[in-house]
Backbone as JSON, one array per atom type, in Angstrom:
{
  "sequence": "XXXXXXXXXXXXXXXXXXXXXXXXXXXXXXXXXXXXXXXXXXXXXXXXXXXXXXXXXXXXXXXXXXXXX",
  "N": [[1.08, 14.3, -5.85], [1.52, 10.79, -4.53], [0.44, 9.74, -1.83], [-0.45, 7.8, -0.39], [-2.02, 4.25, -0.62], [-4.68, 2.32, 0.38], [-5.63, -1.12, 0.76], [-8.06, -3.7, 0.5], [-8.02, -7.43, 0.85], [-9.41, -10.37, -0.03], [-7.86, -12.82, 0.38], [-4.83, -12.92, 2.37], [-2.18, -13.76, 2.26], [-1.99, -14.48, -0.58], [-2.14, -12.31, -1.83], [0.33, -10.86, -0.64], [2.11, -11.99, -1.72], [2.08, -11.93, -4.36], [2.08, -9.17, -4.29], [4.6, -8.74, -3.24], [7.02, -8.9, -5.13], [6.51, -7.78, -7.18], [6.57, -5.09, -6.03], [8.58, -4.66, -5.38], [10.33, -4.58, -7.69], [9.75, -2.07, -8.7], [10.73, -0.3, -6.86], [10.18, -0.41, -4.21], [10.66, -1.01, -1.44], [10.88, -1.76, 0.98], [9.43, -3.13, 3.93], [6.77, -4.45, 6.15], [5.06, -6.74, 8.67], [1.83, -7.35, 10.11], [-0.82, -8.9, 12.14], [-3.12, -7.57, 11.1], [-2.37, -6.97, 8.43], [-0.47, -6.3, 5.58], [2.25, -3.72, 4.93], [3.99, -2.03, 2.18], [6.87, 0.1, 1.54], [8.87, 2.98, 0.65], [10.9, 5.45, 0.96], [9.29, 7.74, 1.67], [6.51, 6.83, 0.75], [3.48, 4.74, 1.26], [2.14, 1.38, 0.75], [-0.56, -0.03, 1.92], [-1.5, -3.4, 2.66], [-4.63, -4.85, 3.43], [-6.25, -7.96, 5.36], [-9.51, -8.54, 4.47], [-13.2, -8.03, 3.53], [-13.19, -7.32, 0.47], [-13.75, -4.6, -0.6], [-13.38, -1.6, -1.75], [-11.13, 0.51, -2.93], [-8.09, 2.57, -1.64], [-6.86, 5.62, -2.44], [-4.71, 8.16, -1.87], [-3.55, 11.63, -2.11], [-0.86, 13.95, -2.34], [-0.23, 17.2, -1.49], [1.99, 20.08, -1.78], [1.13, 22.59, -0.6], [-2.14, 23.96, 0.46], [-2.96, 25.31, -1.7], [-1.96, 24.76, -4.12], [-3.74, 22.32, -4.08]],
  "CA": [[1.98, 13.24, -5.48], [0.86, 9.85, -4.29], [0.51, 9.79, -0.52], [-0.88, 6.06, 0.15], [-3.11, 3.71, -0.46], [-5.12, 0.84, 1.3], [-6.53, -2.25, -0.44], [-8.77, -5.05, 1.29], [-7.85, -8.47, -0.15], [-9.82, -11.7, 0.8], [-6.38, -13.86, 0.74], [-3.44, -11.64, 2.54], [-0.97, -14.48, 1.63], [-1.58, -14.75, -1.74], [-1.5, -10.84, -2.11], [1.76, -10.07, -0.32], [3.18, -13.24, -2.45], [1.65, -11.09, -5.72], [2.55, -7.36, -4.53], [6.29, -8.19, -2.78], [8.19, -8.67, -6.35], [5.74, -6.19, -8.21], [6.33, -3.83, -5.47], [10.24, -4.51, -5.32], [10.6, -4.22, -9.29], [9.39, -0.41, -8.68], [11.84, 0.42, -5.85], [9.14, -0.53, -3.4], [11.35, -2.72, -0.98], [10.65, -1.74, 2.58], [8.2, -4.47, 4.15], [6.61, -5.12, 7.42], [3.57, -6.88, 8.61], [1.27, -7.57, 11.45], [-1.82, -9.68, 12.17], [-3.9, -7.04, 10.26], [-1.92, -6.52, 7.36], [1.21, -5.98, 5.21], [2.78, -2.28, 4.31], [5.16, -1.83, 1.3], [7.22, 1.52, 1.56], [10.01, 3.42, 0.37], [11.05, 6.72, 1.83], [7.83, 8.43, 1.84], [5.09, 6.59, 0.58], [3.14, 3.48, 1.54], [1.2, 0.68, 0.41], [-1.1, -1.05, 2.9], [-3.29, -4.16, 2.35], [-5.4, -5.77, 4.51], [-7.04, -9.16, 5.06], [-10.93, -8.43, 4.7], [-14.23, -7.87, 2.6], [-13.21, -6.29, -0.39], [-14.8, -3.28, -0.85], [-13.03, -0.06, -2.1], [-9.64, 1.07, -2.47], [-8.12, 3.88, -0.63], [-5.7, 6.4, -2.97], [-4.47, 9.43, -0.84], [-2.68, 11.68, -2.5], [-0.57, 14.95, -0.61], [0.37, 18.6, -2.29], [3.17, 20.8, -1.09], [0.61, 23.54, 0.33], [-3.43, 23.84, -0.23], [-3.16, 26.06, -2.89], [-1.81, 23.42, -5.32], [-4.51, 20.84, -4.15]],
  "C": [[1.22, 12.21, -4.65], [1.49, 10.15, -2.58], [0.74, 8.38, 0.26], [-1.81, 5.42, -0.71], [-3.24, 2.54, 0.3], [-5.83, 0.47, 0.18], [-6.63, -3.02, 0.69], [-9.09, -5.99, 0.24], [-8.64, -9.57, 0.86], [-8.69, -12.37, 1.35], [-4.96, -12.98, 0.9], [-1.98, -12.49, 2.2], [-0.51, -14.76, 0.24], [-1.52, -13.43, -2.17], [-0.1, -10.61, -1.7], [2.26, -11.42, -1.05], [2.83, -12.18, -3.67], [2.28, -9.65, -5.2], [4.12, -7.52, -4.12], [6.94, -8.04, -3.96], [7.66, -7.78, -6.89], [6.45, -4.88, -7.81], [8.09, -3.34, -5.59], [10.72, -4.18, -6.64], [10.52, -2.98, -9.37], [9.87, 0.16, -7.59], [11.13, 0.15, -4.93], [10.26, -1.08, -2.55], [11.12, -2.66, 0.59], [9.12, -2.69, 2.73], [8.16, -4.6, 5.58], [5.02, -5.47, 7.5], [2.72, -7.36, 10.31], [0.23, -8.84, 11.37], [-2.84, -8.86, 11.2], [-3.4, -7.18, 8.95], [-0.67, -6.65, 7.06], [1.48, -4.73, 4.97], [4.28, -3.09, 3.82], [5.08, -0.56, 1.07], [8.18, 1.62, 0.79], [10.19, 4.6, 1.62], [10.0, 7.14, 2.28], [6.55, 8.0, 1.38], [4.73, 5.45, 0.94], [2.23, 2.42, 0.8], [0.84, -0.22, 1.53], [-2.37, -1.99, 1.87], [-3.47, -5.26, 3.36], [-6.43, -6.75, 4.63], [-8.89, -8.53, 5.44], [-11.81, -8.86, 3.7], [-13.99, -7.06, 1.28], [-13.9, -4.87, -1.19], [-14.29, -2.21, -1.77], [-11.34, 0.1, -2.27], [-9.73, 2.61, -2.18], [-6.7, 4.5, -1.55], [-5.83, 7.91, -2.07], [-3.48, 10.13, -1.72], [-1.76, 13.37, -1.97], [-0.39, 16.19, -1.5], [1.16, 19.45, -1.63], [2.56, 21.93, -0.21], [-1.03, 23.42, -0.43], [-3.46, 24.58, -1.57], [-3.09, 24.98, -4.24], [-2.78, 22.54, -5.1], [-5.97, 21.46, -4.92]]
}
């Protein structure tokens, strides 16, 4: 099961203009943001992205006990 991820976007305005309806079309709809960044949630999972160097993305993902992971 998906846990999180982080993404580092050069332009954080023209991403959270591109991920808010994407994210809301897929039940996504919880939203808050700071000087670093934006997060799009639901109940339990998140999406963060943050104004930087683009480098890498970050997928996290969780399992009910180690055995399953």
């Amino acid at each position: 099961m998906l846990d999180h991820i982080d993404i580092t976007v050069k332009d954080l305005n023209r991403s959270k203009a591109f991920y808010r309806p994407l994210l809301s079309a897929l039940g996504i709809n919880g939203f808050s943001s700071d000087v670093n960044g934006v997060k799009f949630y639901d109940k339990k999972d998140y999406i963060w992205i943050g104004q930087g160097n683009p480098k890498r993305f970050h997928f996290a993902f969780s399992t009910q006990d180690k055995k399953t992971s």
